[in-house]
C-alpha positions in Angstrom: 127.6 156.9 -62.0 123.8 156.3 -60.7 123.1 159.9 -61.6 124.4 159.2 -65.0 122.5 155.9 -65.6 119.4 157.5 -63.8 119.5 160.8 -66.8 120.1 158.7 -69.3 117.3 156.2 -68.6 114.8 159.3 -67.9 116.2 161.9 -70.6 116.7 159.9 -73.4 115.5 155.7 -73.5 112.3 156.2 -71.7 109.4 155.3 -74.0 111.7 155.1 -76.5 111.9 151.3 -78.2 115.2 150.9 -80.7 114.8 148.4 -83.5 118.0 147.6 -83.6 121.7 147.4 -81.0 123.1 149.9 -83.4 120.3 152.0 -83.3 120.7 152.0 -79.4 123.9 152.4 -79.1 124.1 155.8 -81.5 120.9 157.2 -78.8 123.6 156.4 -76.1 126.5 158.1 -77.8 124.7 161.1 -78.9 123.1 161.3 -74.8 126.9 161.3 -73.6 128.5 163.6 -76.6 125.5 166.0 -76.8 123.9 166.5 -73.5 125.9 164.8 -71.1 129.7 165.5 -71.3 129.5 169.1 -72.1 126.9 170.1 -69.0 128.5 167.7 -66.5 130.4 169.7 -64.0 134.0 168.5 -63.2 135.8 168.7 -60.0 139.0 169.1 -61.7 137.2 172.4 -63.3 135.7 173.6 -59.9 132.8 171.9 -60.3 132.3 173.9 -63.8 130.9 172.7 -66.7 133.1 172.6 -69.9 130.8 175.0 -71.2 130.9 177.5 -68.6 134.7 176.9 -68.8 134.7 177.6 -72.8 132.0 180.6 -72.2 134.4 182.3 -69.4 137.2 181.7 -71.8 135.7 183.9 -74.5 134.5 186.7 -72.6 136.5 189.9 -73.2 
C-alpha cells in the first residue's frame, strides 16, 4: 500500500492544486482506473500485469 500512496503522490498530485474535493477525487480515480490497476502486477496472475495477461491472451 506505501508503493501505491508513494506513485500516486509522485505520478499524479505533485504540483498539482485541485479547486475543488470532486475535482480530486476524479485525479484519484482516473490514477487507479488508468495507470494503476491495469500495470500493477498480481500475485494471483504470477506477478503479471492484467495487461500482459490480456496481451498473452490474444496472441495467436
Amino acid at each position: 500500500m506505501a508503493s501505491f500512496f508513494s506513485s500516486l503522490k509522485t505520478e499524479r498530485t505533485a504540483r498539482k492544486i485541485c479547486r475543488t474535493r470532486d475535482k480530486a477525487r476524479a485525479e484519484v480515480f482516473d490514477y487507479i482506473e488508468r495507470f494503476y490497476t491495469p500495470r500493477r502486477r498480481d500475485p494471483k496472475l504470477g506477478y503479471l500485469s492484467p495487461m500482459e495477461i490480456e496481451a498473452r491472451a490474444t496472441l495467436p
